[in-house]
N, C-alpha and C positions, 0 to 999 in steps of 0.2 A: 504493500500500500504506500503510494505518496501523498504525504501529510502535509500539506501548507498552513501557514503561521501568516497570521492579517490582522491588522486590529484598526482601531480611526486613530487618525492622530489627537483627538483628547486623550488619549489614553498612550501615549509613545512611549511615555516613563517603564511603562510595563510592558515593553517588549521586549526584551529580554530576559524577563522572569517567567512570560509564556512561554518563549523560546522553549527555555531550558526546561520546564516546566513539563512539554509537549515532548520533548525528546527523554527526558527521564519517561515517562508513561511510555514510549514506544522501544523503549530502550529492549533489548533482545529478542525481538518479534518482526524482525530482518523489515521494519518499516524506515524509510527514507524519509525526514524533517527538511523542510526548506523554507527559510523564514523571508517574508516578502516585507519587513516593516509595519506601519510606520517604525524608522530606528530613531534614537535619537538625536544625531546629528540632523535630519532629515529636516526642513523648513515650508516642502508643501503641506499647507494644511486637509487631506485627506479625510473629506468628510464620511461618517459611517454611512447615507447613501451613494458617496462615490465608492467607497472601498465595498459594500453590496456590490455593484456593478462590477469592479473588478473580479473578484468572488467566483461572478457568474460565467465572465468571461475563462476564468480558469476551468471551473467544472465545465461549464457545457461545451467548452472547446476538449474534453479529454486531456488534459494537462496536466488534473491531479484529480485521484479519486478523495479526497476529506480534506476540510479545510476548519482548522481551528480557529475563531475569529472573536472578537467583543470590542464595545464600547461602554459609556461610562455604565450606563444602566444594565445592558444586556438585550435589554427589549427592545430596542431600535434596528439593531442589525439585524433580531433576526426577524424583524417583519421586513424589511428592507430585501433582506435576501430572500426572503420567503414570495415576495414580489416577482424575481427575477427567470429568467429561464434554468432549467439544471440544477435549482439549487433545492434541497430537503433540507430544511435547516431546524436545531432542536433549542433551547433555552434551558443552558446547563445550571444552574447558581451553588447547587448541591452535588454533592457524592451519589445520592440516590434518584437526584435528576438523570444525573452522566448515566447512571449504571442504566437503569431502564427505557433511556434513549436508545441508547447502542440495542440493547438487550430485543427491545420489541418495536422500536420505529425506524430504527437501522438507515439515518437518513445521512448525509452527505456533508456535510454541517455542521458545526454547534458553536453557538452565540455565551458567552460568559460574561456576567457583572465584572467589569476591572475597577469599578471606583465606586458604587452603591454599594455599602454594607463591608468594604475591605480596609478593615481594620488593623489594629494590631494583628498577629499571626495570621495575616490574610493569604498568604502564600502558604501556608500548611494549607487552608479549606483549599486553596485551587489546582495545589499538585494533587490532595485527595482526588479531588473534584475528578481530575485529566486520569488518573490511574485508573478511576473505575470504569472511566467512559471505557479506556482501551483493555480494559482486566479481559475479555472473552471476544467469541465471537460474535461478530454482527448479527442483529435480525435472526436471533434463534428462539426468538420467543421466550416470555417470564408471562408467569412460574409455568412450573415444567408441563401441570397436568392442563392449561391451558394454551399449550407452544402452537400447536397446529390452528386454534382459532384467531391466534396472534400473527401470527405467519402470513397465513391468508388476507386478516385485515389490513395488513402491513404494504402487502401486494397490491390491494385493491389503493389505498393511500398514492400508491407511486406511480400508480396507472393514470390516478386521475389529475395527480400534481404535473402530469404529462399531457394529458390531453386538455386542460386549462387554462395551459400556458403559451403563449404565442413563440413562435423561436427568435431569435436573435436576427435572421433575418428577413424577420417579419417585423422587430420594434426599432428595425437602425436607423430607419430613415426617420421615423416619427420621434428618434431623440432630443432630446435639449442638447443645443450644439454646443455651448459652456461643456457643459456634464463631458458628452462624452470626450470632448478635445481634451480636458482634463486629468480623464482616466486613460486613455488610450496614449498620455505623454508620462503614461507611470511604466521607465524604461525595465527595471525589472520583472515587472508583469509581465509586460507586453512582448519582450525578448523570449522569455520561457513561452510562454505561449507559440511564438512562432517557431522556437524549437522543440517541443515535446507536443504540442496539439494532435490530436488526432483526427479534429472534426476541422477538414478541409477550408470547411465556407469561415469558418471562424477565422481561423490562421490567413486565408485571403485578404478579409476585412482590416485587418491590423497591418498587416501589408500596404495593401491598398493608401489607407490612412498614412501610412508613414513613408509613402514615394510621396 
């Protein structure tokens, strides 16, 4: 699995503590971390609906399958990306959020509080937090004796989060030209993308934009 690291720049302080955070949780489960900012040094301000977009453009191009994300609250991003094409996105805050995301929604995604409620020892709840997401396998259904009614509903969720959603080349022209000039000039994004993409039209599009 390749795990991408995103967050808004309100929250830059804590990228790095996701970072590491994400990669301790994936640590010996032969998953690849690659951290996309906001970093510190970094000066664009990177709003959590532009960095949703970017997001989008990762999954739905085939670029990475999981992408770890939050802003201050948690709850922005992930109706932001929940918005977007390609993207299942969960709202972790807790251990037992994380765990039974993974466990029975098994989406693509997950949105974390970086600055609501993170207090003292806030970095203990958030490595909890990422350990349990990644403790198992995906989408195998909680608790055991209801796996296969979970299973199913889960299926049916991602069918329809597909057939709801317009593609990407169906929303590009209809963008906010700001928005996307914005996200499509975020060169680490937009690089990976056109080196690992799978989905052709996507990898064009970023292309295209940047001749």
């Amino acid at each position: 699995m390749k795990i991408g690291v995103i967050q808004a720049f309100s929250q830059k302080d804590k990228n790095e503590l996701l970072y590491a955070c994400t990669r301790k949780a994936a640590e010996g489960k032969g998953y690849e971390v690659i951290n996309f900012g906001v970093e510190k040094e970094e000066t664009i301000p990177y709003s959590y609906v532009e960095t949703a977009v970017s997001i989008s453009l990762l999954l739905a191009s085939g670029s990475l399958d999981f992408i770890v994300t939050g802003c201050s609250s948690g709850q922005g991003m992930m109706l932001a990306c929940n918005s977007l094409p390609g993207v299942l996105c969960g709202y972790i805050p807790t251990p037992p959020d994380a765990f039974l995301f993974g466990r029975i929604n098994g989406g693509n995604a997950v949105s974390l509080p970086l600055g609501l409620n993170f207090g003292w020892a806030g970095e203990i709840n958030l490595q909890c937090t990422l350990d349990e997401l990644f403790h198992g396998t995906f989408g195998t259904g909680y608790p055991a004796q209801e796996a296969v009614r979970k299973r199913r509903d889960t299926a049916l969720l991602k069918e329809l989060n597909r057939l709801t959603k317009k593609s990407w080349q169906d929303i590009y022209g209809g963008m906010d030209v700001e928005l996307l000039e914005k996200v499509l000039g975020r060169k680490k994004v937009c690089d990976y993308i056109v080196r690992y993409g799978q989905e052709e039209s996507i990898r064009r599009l970023i292309e295209n934009h940047k001749a």
